[in-house]
C-alpha positions as a Markdown table, in Angstrom:
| # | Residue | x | y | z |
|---|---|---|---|---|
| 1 | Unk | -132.3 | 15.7 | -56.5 |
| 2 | Unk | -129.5 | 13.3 | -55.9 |
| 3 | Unk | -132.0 | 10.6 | -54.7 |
| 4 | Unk | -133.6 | 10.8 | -58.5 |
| 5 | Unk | -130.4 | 8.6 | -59.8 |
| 6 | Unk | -132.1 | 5.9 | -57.8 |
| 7 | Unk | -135.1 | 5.9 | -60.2 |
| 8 | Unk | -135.3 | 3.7 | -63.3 |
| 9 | Unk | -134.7 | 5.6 | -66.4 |
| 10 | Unk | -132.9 | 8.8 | -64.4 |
| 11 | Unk | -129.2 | 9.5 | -64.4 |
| 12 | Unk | -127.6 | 12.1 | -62.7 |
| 13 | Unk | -125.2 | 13.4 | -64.4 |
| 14 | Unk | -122.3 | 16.2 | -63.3 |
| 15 | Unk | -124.5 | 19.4 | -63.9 |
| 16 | Unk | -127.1 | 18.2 | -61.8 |
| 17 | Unk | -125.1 | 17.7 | -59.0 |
| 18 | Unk | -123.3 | 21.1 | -59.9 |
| 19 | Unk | -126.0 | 23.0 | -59.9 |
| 20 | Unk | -127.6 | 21.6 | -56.8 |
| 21 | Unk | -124.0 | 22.6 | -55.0 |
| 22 | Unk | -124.5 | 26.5 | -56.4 |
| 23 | Unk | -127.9 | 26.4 | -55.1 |
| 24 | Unk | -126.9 | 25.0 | -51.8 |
| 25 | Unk | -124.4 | 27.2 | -51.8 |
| 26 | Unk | -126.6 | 30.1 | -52.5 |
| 27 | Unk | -128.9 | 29.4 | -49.8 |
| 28 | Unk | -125.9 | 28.9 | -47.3 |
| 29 | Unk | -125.0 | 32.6 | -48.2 |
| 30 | Unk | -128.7 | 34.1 | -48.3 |
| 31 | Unk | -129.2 | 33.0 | -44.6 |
| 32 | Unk | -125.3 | 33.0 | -43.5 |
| 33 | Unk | -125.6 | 36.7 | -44.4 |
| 34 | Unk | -122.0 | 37.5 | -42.7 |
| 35 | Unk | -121.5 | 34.5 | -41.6 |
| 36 | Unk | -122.3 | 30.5 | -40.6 |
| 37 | Unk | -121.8 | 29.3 | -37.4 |
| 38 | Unk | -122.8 | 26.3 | -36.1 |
| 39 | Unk | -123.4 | 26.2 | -32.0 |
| 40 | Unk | -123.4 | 22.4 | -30.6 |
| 41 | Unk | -126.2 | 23.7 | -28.4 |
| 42 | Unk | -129.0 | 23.1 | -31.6 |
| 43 | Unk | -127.3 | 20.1 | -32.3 |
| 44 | Unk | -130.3 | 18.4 | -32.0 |
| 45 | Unk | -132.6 | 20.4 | -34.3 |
| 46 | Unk | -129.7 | 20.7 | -36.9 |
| 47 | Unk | -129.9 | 16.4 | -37.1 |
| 48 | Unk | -133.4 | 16.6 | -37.3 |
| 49 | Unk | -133.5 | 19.4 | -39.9 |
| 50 | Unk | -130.9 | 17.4 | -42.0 |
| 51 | Unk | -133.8 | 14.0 | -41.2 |
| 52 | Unk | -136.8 | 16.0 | -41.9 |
| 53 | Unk | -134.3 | 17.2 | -45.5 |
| 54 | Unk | -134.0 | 13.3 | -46.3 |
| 55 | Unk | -137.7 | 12.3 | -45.2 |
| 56 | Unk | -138.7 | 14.6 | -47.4 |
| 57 | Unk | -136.3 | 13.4 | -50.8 |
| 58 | Unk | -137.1 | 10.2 | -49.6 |
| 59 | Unk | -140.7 | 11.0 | -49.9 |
| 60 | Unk | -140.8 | 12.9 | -53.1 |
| 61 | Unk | -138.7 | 9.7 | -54.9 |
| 62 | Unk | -140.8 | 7.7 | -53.4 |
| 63 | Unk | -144.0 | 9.1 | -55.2 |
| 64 | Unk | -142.4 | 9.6 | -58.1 |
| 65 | Unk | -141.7 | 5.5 | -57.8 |
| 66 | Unk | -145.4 | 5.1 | -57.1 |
| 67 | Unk | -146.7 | 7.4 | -59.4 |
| 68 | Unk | -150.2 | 5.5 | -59.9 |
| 69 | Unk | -151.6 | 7.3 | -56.7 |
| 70 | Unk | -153.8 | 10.1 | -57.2 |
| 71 | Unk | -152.3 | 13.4 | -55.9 |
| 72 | Unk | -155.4 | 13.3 | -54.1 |
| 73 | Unk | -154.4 | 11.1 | -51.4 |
| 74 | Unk | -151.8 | 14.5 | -50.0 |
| 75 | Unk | -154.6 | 15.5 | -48.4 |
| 76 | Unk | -154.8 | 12.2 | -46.2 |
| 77 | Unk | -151.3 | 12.6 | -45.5 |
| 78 | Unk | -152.1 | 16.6 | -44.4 |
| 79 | Unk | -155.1 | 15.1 | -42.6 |
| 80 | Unk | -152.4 | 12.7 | -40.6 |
| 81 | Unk | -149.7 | 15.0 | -40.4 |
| 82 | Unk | -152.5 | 17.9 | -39.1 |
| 83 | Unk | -153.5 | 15.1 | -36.2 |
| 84 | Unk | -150.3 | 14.6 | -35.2 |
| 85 | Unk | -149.3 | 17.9 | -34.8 |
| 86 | Unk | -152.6 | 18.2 | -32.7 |
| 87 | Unk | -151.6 | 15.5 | -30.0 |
| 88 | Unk | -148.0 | 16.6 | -30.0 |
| 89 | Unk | -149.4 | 20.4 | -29.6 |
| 90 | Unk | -151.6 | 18.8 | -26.7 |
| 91 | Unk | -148.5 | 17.1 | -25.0 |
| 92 | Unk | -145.5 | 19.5 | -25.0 |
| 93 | Unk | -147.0 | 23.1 | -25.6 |
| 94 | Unk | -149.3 | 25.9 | -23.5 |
| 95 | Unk | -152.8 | 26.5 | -25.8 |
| 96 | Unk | -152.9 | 29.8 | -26.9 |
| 97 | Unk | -155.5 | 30.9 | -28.9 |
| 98 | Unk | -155.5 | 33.1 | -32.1 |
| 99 | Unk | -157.5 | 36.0 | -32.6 |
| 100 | Unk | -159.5 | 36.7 | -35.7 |
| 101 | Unk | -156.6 | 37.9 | -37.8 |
| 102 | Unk | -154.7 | 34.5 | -36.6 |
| 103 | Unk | -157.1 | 32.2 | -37.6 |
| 104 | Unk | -157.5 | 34.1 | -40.9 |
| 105 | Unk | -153.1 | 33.6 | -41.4 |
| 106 | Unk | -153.5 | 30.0 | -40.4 |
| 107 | Unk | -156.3 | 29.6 | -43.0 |
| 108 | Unk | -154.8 | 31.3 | -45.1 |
| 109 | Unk | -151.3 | 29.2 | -45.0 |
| 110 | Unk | -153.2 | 25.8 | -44.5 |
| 111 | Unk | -154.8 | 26.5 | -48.2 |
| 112 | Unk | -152.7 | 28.5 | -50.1 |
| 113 | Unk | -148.6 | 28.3 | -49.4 |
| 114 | Unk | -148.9 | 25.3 | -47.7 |
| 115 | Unk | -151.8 | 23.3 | -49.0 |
| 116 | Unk | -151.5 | 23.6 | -52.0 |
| 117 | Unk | -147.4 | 23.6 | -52.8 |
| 118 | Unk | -148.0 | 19.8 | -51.0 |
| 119 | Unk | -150.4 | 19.2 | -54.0 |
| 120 | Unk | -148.4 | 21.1 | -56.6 |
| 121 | Unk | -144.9 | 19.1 | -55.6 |
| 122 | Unk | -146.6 | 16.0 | -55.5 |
| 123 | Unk | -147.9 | 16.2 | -58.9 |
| 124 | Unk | -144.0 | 18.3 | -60.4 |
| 125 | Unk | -142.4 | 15.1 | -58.8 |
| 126 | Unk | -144.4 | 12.6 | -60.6 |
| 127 | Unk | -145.4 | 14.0 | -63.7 |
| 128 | Unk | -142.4 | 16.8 | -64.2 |
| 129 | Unk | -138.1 | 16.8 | -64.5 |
| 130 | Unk | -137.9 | 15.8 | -60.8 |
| 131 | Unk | -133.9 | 16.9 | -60.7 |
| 132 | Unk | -134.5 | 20.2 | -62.3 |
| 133 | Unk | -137.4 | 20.5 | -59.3 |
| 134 | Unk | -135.3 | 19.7 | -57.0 |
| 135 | Unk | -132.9 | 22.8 | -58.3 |
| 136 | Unk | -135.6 | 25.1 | -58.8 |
| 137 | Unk | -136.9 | 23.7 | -54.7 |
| 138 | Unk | -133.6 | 26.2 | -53.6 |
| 139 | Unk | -135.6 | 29.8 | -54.8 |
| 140 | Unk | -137.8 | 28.6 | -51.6 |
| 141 | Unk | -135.9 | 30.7 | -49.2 |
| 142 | Unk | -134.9 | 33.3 | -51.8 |
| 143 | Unk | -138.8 | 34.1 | -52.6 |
| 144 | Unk | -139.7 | 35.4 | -49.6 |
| 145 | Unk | -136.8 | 37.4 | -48.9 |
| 146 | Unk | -136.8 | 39.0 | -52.1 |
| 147 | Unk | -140.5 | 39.9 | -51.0 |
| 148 | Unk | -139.3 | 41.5 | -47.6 |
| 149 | Unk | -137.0 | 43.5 | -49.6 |
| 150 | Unk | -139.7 | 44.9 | -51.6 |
| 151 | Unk | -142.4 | 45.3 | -49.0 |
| 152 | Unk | -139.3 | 47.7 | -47.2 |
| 153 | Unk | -138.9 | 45.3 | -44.0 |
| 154 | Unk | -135.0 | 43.7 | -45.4 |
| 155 | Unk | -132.5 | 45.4 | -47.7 |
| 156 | Unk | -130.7 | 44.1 | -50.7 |
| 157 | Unk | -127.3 | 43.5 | -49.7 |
| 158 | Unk | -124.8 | 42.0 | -52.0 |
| 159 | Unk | -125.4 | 38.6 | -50.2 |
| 160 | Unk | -128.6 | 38.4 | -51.0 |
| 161 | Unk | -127.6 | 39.6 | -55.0 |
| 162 | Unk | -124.4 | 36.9 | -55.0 |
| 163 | Unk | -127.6 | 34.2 | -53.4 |
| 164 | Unk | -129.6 | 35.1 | -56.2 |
| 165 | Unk | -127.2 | 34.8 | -59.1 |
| 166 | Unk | -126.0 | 31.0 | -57.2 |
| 167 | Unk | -129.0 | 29.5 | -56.9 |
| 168 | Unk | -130.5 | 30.8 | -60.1 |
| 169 | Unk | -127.4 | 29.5 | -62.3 |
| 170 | Unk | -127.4 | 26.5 | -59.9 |
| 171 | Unk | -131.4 | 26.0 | -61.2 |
| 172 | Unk | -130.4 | 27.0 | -64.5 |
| 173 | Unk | -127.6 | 24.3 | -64.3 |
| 174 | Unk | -129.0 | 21.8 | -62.9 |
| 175 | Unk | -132.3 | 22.1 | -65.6 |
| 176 | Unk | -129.8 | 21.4 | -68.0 |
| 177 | Unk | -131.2 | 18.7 | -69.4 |
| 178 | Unk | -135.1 | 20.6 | -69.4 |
| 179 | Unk | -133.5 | 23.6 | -71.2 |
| 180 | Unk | -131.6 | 21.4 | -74.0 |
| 181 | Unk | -135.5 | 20.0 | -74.6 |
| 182 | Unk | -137.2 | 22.9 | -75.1 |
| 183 | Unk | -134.4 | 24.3 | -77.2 |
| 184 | Unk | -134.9 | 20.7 | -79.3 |
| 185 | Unk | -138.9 | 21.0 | -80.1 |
| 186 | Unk | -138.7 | 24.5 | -80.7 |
């Protein structure tokens, strides 16, 4: 979201900003639970979380920049992506393979949650309010949780309540500018 100032004809203004802190912050406490700590130890996968967090805002800007190229083309970059997970899978981990019911979750995630939300960003980025998707990006983790919680295998705690309300009036915040839109043409 904060990369979108970078593109011509976007500003970002206080409330984006804003509400991508609440959301942040929201997402901080739905997986802090009690409590952050940070152990040096996962130093290393931290950095390349926060890398693989600017690769991908770098990446959605990016398309939104070069908005001429068919959505289509996701697929190529799944294709790659798929091929290099492959050879890396080949190189540093022991084969196991899936049973029926594992092949049927891996198809299942390759075309449906994971597929497809590629395609679906792809085209929000360059056709939709890329700062308010960037704020509405934060009900990621709070989707599935709240679907643990009503499947019975989590409870709803008042973090998870005070991480709902933050990163929903963080999206709400940050959409700002999509709200005051709708409220015009209607």
């Amino acid at each position: 979201m904060l990369f979108s100032a970078l593109l011509p004809g976007e500003r970002l203004r206080w409330w984006h900003v804003a509400g991508a802190a609440l959301g942040l912050l929201g997402v901080v406490v739905l997986i802090g639970g009690r409590g952050v700590a940070f152990d040096p130890a996962f130093a290393l996968g931290y950095g390349a979380a926060v890398l693989s967090a600017m690769i991908w805002a770098g990446y959605s800007v990016l398309s939104r920049r070069i908005g001429a190229v068919p959505t289509e083309t996701v697929g190529w970059f799944c294709g790659g992506t798929a091929l290099l997970s492959l050879l890396c899978h080949l190189a540093l981990e022991r084969t196991v393979v899936p049973d029926a019911a594992g092949w049927a979750a891996i198809a299942g995630l390759g075309l449906g949650p994971v597929g497809l939300a590629f395609f679906v960003w792809d085209h929000g980025v360059k056709r939709g309010d890329i700062r308010a998707l960037g704020a509405f990006a934060y009900a990621a983790p709070l989707l599935p949780t709240l679907l643990l919680i009503a499947f019975g295998q989590g409870a709803l705690t008042l973090s998870v309540g005070a991480a709902c309300a933050l990163i929903v009036g963080g999206a709400i915040l940050a959409g700002r500018d999509l709200w005051a839109r709708r409220a015009a043409q209607a």
